[in-house]
N, CA, C and O atoms as a GROMACS GRO file, in nm:
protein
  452
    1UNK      N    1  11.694  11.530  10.161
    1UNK     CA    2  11.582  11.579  10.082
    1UNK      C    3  11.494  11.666  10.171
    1UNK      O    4  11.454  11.622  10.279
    2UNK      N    5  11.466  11.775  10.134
    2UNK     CA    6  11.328  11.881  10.189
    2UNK      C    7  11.211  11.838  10.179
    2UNK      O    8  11.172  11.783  10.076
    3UNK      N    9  11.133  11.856  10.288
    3UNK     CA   10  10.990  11.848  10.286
    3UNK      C   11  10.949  11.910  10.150
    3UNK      O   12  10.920  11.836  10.056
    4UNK      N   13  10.946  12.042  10.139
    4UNK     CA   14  10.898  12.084  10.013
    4UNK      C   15  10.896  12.025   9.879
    4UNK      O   16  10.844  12.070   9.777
    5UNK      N   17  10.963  11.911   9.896
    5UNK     CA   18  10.952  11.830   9.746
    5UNK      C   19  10.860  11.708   9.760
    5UNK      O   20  10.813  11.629   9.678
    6UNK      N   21  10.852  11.718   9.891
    6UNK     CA   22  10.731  11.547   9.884
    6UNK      C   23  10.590  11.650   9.889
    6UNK      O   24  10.494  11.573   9.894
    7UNK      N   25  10.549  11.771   9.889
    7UNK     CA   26  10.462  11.867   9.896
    7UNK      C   27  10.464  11.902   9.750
    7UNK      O   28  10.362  11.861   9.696
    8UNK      N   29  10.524  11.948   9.690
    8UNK     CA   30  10.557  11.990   9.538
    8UNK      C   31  10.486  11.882   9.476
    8UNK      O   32  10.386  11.891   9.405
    9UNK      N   33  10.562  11.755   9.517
    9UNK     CA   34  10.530  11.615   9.405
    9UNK      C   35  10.419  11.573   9.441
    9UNK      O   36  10.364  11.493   9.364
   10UNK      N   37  10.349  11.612   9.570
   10UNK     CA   38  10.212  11.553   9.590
   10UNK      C   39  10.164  11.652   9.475
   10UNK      O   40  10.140  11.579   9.379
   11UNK      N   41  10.143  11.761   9.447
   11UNK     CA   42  10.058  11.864   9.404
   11UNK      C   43  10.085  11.847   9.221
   11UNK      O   44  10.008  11.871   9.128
   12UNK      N   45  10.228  11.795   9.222
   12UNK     CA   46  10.256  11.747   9.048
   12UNK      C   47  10.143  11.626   8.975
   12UNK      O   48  10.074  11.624   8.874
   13UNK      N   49  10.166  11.546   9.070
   13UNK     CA   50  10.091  11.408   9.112
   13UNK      C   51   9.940  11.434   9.049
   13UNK      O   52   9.898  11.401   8.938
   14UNK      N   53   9.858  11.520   9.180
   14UNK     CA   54   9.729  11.581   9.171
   14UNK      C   55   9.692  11.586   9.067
   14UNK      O   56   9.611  11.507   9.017
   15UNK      N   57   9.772  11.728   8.984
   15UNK     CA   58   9.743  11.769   8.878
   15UNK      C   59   9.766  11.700   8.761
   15UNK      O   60   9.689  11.723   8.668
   16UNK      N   61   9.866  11.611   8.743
   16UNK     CA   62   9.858  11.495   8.642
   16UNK      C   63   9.765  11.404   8.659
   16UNK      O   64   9.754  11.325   8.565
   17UNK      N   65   9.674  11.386   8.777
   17UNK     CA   66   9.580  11.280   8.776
   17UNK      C   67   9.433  11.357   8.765
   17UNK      O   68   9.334  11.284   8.767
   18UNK      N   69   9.416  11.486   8.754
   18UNK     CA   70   9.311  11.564   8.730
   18UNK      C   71   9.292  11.547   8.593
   18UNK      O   72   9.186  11.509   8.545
   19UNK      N   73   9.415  11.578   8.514
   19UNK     CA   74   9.425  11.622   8.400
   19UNK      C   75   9.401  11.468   8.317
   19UNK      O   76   9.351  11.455   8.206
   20UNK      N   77   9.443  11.378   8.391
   20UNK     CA   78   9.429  11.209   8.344
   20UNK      C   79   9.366  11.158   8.327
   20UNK      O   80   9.354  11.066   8.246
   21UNK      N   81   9.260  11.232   8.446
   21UNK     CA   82   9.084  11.189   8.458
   21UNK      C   83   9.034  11.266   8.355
   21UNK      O   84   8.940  11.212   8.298
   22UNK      N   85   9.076  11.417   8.294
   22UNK     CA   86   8.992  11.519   8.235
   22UNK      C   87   9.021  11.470   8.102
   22UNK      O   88   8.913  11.464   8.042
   23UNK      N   89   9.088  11.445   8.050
   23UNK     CA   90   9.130  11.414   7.872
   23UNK      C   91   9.098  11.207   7.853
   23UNK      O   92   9.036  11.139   7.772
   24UNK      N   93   9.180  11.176   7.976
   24UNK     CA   94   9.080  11.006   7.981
   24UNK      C   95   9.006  11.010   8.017
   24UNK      O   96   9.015  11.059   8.129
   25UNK      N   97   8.859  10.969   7.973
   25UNK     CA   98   8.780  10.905   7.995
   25UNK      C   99   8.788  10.780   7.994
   25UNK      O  100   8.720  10.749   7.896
   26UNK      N  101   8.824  10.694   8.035
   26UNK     CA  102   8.787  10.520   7.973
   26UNK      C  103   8.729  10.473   8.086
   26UNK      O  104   8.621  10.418   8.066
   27UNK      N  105   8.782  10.479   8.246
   27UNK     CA  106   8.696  10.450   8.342
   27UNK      C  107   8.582  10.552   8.420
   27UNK      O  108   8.611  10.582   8.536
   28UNK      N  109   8.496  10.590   8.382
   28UNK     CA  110   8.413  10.686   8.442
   28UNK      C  111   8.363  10.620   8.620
   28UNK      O  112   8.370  10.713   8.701
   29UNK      N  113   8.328  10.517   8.671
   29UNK     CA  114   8.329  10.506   8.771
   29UNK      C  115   8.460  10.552   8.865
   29UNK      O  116   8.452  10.575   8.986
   30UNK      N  117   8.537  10.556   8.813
   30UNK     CA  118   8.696  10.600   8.908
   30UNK      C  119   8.695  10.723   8.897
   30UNK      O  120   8.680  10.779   8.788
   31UNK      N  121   8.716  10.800   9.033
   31UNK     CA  122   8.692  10.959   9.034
   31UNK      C  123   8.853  10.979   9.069
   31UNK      O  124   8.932  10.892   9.107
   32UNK      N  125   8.876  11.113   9.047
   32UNK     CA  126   9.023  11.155   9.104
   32UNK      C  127   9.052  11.115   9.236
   32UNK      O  128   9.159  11.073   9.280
   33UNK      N  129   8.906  11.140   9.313
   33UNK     CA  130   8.963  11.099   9.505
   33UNK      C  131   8.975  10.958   9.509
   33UNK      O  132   9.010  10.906   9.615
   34UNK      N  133   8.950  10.885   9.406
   34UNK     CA  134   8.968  10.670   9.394
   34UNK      C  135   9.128  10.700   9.367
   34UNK      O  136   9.208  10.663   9.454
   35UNK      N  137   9.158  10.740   9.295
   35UNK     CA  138   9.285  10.762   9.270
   35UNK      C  139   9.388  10.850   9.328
   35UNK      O  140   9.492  10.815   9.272
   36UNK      N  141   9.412  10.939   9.404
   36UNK     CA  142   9.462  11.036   9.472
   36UNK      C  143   9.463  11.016   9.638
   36UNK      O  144   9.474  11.100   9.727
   37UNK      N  145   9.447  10.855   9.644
   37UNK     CA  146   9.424  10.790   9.820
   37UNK      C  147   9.553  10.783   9.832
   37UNK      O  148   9.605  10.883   9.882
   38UNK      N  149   9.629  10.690   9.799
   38UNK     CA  150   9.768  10.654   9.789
   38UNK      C  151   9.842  10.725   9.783
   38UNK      O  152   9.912  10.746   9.882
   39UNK      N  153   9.868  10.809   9.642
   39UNK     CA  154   9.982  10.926   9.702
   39UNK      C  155  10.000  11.025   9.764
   39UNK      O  156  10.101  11.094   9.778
   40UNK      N  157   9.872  11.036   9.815
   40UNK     CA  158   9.811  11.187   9.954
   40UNK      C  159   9.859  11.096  10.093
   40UNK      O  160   9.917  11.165  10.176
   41UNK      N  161   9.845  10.978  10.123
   41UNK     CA  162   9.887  10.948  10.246
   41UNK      C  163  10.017  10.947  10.227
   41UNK      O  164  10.065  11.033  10.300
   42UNK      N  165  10.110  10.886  10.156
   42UNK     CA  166  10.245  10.863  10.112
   42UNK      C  167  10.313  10.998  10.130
   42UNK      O  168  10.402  11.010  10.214
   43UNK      N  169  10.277  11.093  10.059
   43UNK     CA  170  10.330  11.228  10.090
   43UNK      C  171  10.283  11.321  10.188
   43UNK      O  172  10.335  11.432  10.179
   44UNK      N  173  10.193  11.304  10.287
   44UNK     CA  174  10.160  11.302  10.415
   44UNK      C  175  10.268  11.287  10.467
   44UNK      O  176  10.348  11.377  10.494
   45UNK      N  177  10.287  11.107  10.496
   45UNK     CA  178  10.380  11.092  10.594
   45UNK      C  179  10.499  11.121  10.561
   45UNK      O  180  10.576  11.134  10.657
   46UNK      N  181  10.552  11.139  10.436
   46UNK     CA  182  10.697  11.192  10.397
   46UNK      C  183  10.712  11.334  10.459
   46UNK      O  184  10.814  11.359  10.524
   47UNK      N  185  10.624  11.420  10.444
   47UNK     CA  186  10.608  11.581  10.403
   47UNK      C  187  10.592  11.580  10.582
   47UNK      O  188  10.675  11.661  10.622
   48UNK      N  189  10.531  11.532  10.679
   48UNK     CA  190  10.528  11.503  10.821
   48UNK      C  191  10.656  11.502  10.868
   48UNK      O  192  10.701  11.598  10.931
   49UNK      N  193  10.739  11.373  10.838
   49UNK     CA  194  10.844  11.318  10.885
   49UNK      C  195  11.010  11.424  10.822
   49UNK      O  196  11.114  11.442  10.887
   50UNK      N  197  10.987  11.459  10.722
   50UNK     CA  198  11.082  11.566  10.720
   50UNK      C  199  11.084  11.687  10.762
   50UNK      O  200  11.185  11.734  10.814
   51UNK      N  201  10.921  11.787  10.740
   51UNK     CA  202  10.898  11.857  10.812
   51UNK      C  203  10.982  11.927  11.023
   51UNK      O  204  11.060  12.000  11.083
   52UNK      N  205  10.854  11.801  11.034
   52UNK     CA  206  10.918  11.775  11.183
   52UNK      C  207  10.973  11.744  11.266
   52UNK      O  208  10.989  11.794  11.378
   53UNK      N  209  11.028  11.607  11.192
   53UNK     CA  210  11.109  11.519  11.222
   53UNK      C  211  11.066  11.381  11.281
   53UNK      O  212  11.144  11.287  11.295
   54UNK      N  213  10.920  11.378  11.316
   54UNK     CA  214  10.856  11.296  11.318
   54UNK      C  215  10.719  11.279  11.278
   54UNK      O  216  10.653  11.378  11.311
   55UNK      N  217  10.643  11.180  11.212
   55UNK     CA  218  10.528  11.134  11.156
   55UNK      C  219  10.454  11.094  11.244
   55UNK      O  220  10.481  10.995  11.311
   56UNK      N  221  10.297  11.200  11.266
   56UNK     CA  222  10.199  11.145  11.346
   56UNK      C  223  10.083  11.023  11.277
   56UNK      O  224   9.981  10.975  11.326
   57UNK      N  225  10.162  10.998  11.121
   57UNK     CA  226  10.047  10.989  11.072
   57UNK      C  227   9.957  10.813  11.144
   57UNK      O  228   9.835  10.802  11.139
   58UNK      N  229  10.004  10.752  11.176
   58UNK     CA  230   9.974  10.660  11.285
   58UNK      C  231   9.806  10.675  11.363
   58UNK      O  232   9.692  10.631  11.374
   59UNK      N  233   9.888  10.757  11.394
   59UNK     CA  234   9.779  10.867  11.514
   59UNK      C  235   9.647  10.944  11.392
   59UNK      O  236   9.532  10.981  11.414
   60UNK      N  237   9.706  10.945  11.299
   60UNK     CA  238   9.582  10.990  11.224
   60UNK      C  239   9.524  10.954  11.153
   60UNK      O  240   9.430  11.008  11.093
   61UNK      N  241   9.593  10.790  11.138
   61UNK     CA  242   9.502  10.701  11.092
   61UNK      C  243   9.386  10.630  11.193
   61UNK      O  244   9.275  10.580  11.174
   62UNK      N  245   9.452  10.648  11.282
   62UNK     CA  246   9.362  10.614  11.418
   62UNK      C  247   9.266  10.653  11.406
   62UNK      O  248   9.167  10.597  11.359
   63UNK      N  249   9.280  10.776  11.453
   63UNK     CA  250   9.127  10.867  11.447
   63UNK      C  251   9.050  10.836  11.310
   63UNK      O  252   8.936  10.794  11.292
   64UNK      N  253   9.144  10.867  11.223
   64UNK     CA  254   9.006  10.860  11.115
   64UNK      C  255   8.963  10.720  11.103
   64UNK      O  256   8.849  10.715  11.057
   65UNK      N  257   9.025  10.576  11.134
   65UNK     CA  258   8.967  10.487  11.107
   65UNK      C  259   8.824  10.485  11.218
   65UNK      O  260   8.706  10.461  11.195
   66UNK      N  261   8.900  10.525  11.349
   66UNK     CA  262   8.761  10.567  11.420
   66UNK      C  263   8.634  10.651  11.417
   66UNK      O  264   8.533  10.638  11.485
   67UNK      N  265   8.661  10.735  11.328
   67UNK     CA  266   8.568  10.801  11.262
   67UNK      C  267   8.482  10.744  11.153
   67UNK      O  268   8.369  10.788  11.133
   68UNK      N  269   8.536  10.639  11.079
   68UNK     CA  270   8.465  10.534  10.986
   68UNK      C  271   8.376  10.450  11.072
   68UNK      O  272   8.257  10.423  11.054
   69UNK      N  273   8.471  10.408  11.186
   69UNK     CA  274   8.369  10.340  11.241
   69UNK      C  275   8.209  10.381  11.251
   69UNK      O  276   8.109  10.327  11.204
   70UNK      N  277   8.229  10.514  11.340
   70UNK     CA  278   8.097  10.542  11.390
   70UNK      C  279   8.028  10.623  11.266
   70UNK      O  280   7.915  10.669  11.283
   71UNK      N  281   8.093  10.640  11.144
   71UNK     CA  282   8.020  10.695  11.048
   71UNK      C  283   7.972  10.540  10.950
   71UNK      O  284   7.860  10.553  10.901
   72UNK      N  285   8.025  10.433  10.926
   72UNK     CA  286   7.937  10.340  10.917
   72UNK      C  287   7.767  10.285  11.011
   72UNK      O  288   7.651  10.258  10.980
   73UNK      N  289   7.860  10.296  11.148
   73UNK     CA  290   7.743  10.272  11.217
   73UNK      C  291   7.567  10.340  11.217
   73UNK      O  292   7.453  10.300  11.239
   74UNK      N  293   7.642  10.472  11.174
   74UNK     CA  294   7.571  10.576  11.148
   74UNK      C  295   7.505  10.566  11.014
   74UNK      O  296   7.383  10.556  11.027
   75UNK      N  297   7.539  10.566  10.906
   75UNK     CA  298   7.527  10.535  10.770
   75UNK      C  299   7.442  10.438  10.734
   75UNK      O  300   7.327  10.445  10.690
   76UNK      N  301   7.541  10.305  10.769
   76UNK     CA  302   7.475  10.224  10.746
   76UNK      C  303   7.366  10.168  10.844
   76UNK      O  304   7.377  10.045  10.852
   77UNK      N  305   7.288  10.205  10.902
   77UNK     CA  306   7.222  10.242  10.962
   77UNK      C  307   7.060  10.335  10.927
   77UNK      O  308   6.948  10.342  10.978
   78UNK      N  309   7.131  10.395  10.808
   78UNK     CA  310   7.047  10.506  10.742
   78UNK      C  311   7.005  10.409  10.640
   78UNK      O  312   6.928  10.467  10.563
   79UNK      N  313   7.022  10.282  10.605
   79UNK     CA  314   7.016  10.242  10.460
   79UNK      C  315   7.090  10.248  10.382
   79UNK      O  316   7.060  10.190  10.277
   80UNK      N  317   7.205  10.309  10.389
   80UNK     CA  318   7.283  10.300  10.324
   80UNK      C  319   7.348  10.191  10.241
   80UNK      O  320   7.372  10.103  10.323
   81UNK      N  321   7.395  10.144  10.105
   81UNK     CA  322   7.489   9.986  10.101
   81UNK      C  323   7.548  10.031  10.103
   81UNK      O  324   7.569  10.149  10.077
   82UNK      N  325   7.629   9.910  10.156
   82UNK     CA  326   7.748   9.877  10.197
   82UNK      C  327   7.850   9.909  10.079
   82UNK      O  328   7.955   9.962  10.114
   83UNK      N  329   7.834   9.888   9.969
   83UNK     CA  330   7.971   9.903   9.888
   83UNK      C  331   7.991  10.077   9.860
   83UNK      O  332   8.091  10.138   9.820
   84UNK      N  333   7.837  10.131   9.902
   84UNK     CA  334   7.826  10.279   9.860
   84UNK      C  335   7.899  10.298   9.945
   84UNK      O  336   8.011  10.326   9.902
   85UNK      N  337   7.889  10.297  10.105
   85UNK     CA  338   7.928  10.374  10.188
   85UNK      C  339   8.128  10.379  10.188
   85UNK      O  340   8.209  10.469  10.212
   86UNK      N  341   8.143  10.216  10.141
   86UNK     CA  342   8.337  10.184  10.152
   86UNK      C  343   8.367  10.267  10.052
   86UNK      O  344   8.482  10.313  10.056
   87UNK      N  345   8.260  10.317   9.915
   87UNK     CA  346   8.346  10.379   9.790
   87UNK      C  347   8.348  10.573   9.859
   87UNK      O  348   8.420  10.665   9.820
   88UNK      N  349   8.256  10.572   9.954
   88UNK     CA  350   8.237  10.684   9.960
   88UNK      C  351   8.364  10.751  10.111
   88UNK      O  352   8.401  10.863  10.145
   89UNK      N  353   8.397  10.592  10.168
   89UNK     CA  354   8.499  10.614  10.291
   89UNK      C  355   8.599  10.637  10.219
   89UNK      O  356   8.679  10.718  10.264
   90UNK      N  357   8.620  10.590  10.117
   90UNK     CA  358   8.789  10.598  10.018
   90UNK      C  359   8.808  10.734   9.960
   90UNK      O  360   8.912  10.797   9.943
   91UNK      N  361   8.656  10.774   9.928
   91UNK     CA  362   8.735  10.916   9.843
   91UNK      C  363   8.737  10.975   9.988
   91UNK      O  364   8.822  11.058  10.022
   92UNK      N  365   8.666  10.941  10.048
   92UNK     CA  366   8.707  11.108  10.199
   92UNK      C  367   8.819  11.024  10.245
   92UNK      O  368   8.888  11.093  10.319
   93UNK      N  369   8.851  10.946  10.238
   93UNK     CA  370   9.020  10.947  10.276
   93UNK      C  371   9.121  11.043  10.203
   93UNK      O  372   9.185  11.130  10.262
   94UNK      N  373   9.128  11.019  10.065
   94UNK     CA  374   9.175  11.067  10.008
   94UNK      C  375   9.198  11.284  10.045
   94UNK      O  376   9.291  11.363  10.063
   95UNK      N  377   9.045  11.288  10.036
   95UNK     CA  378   9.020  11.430  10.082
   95UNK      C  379   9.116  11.475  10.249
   95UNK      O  380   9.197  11.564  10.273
   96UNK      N  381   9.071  11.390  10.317
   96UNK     CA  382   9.119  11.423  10.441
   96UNK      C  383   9.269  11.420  10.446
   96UNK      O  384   9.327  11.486  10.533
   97UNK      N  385   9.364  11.322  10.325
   97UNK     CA  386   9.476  11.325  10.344
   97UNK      C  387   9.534  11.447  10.323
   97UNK      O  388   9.616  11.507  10.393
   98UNK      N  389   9.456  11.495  10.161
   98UNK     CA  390   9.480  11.596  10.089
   98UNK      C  391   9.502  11.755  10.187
   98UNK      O  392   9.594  11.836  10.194
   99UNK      N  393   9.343  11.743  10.262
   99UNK     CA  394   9.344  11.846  10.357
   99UNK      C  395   9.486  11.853  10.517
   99UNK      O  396   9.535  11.942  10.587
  100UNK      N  397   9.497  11.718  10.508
  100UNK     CA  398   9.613  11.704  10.659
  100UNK      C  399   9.740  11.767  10.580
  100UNK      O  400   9.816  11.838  10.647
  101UNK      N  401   9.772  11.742  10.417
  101UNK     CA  402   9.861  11.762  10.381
  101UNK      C  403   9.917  11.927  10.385
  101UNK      O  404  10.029  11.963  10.420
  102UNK      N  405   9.772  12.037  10.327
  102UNK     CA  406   9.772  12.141  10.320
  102UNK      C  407   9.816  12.179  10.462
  102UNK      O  408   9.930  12.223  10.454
  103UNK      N  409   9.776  12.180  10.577
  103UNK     CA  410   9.749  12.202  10.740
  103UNK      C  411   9.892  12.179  10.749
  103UNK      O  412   9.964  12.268  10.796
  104UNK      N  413   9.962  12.020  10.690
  104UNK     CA  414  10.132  11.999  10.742
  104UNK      C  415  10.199  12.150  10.656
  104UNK      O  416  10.235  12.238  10.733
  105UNK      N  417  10.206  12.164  10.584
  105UNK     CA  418  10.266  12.271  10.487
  105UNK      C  419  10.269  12.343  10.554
  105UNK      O  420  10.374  12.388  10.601
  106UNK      N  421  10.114  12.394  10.594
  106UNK     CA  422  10.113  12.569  10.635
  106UNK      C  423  10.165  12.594  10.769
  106UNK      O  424  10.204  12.711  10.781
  107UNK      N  425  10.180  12.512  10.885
  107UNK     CA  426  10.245  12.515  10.968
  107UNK      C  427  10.381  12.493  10.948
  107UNK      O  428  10.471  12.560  10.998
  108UNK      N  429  10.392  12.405  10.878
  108UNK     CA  430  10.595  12.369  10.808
  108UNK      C  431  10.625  12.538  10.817
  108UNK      O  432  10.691  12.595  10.904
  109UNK      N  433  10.571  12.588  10.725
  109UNK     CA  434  10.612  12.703  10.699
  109UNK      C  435  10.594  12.834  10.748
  109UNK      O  436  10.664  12.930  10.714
  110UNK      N  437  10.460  12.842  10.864
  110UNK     CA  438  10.498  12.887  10.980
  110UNK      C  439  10.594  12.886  11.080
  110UNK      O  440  10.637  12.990  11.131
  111UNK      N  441  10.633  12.766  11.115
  111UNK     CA  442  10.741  12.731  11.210
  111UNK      C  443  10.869  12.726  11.170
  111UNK      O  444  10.957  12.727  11.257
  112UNK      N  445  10.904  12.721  11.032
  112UNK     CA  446  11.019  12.727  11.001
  112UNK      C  447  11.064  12.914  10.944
  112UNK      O  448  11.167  12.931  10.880
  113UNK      N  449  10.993  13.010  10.971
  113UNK     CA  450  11.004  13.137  10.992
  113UNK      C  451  11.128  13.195  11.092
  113UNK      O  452  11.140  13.316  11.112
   0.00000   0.00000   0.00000
């Protein structure tokens, strides 16, 4: 199987869960990035590991869990609650996967030139 299809199906995915959120309404607290955590890391590390042949994503969970850290510390710190700040760590997961995903692509396809 090609990278380009765990990239494709992330972006099929996306757009069926945009469109899921846009015509359902029934849960309004659940945003697309509550939902779009899971299959952005999943096709991360697929779209990584075929790509290159190996998956850093390990290593980039690292960092970003370390980055929660000191952005709780930070946060919550500010006043922040606590359940605000975990709902607000989940959708920027989601985002950050989304964004690592774009970055794996565009190099995939630089390097494979």
């Amino acid at each position: 199987m090609d990278w380009k299809y765990w990239a494709l199906g992330l972006l099929g995915i996306l757009i069926l869960l945009y469109f899921c959120r846009h015509f359902f309404r029934t849960w309004r607290q659940i945003t697309f990035f509550d939902l779009a955590v899971f299959p952005s890391w999943i096709a991360l590390y697929m779209t990584m590991g075929l790509a290159f042949g190996v998956s850093y994503l390990p290593f980039i969970l690292g960092i970003w869990l370390f980055l929660g850290l000191v952005f709780s510390w930070w946060l919550l710190g500010k006043d922040w609650p606590v359940h605000v700040f975990f709902h607000k760590y989940w959708q920027w997961s989601a985002l950050v996967a989304i964004l690592a995903e774009l970055v794996v692509v565009i190099v995939a396809i630089y390097l494979k030139k």
